[in-house]
N, C-alpha and C positions, 0 to 999 in steps of 0.2 A: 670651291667647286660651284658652278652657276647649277641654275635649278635644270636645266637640259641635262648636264651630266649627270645630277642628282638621279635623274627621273632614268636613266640611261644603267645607272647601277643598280636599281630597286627593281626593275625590268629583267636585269641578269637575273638577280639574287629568284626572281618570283619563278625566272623557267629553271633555274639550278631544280628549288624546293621540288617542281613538277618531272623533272627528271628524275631524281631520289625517289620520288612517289613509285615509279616505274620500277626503280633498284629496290627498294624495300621489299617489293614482290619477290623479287629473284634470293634475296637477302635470307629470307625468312623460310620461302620454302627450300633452300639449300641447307641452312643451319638448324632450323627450326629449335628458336628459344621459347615454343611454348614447353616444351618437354621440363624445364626448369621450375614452370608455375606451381610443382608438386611441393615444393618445399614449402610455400606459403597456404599448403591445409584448404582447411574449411572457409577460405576466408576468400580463394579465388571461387571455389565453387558458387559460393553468395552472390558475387556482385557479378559473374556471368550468367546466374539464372537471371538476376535483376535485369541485366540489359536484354537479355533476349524477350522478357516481358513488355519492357521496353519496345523490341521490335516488332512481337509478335499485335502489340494493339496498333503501330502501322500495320502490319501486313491484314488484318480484318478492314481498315477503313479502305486500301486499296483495292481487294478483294470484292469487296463491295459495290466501291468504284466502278472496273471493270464487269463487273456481273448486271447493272443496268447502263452500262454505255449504250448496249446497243438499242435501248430501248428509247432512249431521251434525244432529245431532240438537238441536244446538242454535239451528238457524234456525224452532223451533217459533212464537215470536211476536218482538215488538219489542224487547221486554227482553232478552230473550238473547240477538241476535242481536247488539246494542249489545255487554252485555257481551263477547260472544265477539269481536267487535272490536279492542276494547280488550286483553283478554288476550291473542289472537292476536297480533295486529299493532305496536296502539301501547304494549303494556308489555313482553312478550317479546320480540320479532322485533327491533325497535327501539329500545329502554330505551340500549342503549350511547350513541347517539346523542346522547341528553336526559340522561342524569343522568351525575353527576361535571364531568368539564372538558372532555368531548368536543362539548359546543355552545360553547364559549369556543376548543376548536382550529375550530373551522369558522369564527368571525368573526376566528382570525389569519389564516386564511387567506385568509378574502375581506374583510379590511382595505382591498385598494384601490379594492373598491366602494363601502364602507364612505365612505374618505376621497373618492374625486371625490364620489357624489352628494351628502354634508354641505357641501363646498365649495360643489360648482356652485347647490345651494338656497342656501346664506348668499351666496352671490355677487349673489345674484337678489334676496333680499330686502333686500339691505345696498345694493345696487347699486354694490358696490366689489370690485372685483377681487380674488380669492384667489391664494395661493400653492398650486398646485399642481404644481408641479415634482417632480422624482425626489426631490430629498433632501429636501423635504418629504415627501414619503412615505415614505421611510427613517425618518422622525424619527415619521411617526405610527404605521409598523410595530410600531416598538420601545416605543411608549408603548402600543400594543394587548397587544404581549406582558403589559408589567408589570399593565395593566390588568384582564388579563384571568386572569393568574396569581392577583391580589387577589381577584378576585371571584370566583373558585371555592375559593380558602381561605377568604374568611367566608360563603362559600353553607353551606360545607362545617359550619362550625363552629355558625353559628344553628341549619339543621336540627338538628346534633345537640346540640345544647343543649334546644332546643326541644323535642323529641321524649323528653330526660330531663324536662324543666317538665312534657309534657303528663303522659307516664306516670305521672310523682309524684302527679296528682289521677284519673286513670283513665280517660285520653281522648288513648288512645297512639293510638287510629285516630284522630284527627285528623290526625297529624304528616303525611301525605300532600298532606291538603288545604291546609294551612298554607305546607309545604316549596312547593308549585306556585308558591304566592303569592311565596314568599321567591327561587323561581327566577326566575320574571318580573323581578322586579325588577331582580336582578343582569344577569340579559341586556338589561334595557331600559338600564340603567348603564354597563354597557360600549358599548353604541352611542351613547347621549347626552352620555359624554365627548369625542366628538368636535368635539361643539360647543365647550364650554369650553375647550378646547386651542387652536382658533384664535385667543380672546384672550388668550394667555398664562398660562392658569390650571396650576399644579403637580396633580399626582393628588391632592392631602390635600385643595387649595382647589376642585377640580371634585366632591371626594366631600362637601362641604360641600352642595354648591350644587345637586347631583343629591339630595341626602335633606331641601332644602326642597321639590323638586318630584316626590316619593315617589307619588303618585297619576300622574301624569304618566307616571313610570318605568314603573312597575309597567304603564301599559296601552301605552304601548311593547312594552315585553317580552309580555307579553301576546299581543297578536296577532302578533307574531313566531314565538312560542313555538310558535303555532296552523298559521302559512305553514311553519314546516318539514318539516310532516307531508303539505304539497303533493307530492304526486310527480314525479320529476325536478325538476323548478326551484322546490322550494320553499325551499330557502335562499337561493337567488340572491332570490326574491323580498322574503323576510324581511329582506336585510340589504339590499338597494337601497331599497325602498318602505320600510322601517324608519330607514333614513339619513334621507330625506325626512321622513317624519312627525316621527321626532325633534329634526330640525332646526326644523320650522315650529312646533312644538307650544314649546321653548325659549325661541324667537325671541319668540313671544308671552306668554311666563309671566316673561324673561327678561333683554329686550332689552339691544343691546351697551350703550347708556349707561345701563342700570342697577349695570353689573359694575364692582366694585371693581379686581381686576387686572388687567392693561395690555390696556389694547384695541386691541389689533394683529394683525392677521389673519396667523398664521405661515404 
């Protein structure tokens, strides 16, 4: 396959993932698997107070934001006002949030949204019963950790590699726009292993099988990326409707009897 058609399939696979984005709306409010999260206790309760904590110190620095726009000099037209957005809010105020490994502790932490809504969608489309019991979830906890550990050490290592590549030819301001891309991806990778783990895939054979559907990931992550910057409930959003998309957008790029490793729903 030349790199034109390459780039021709990872293009499909990116608007499939962005269309699912769309269907998981419809998905979720028709069936609505939060109703399930009862069974998991005190322990959804925890980690959705957490993220709304999580959203609620965005929603004060935006808040803030907008309460001296109009006073600063920089609300003179649309450009600036963007920019000042931006600097204000989503790269200052916020930056801890998104860069390094603190979006990768926000999805250990809301893991078990993460795990019912991937089940309760492959449940739906498989029409076969998932395991989602306790030590099921113990087992996907701990596979989030390693998961998620991996992907912010090679997030960590491409940007800076990348970022020496660019510099060496004079297009060190790229490394920004690049690294975004390179973020997406790892956050779309860390939710869309959740599919492959149901049918027994190891991290080495699901990190295979996520970098054939590299366009796919990447618009995963992607609008994920975009819902966290929702205030108050934008990660709860990002990793419930991103389990779902994830899940649907796989299922069709990937289905279970194409997979080589045991197709057993753990």
């Amino acid at each position: 396959m030349s790199k034109i058609d390459s780039a021709i399939v990872y293009f499909r696979q990116f608007l499939l993932a962005l269309v699912s984005w769309e269907q998981s709306w419809h998905f979720v409010k028709e069936h609505q698997p939060w109703k399930g999260l009862k069974e998991y206790g005190w322990i959804t309760k925890i980690v959705v107070v957490g993220a709304i904590i999580f959203g609620f110190q965005f929603f004060v620095s935006l808040f803030s934001w907008v309460t001296n726009l109009g006073t600063s000099q920089q609300a003179l037209g649309l450009t600036s006002t963007v920019s000042s957005f931006y600097q204000d809010v989503a790269v200052e105020n916020f930056k801890w949030i998104f860069s390094g490994g603190s979006k990768y502790l926000i999805l250990i932490l809301l893991e078990v949204l993460v795990f019912h809504f991937t089940r309760f969608t492959l449940a739906y489309l498989t029409g076969e019963k998932s395991d989602s019991t306790f030590d099921a979830f113990v087992k996907a906890e701990i596979r989030m950790i390693k998961v998620a550990i991996r992907c912010w050490v090679l997030e960590t290592i491409i940007i800076a590699i990348m970022g020496v590549g660019l510099g060496i030819f004079g297009m060190g301001g790229l490394k920004e726009f690049f690294g975004f891309f390179v973020q997406c991806y790892f956050l779309g990778y860390a939710m869309i292993d959740n599919y492959f783990e149901c049918y027994g895939a190891t991290i080495k054979e699901s990190s295979l099988k996520i970098l054939e559907v590299a366009g796919a990931t990447i618009g995963i992550g992607i609008v994920a990326y975009g819902l966290m910057y929702v205030p108050l409930v934008g990660v709860v959003l990002a990793t419930t409707f991103g389990a779902v998309a994830g899940t649907m957008t796989i299922y069709k790029l990937m289905p279970p009897d194409t997979l080589q490793f045991e197709a057993q729903i753990v």
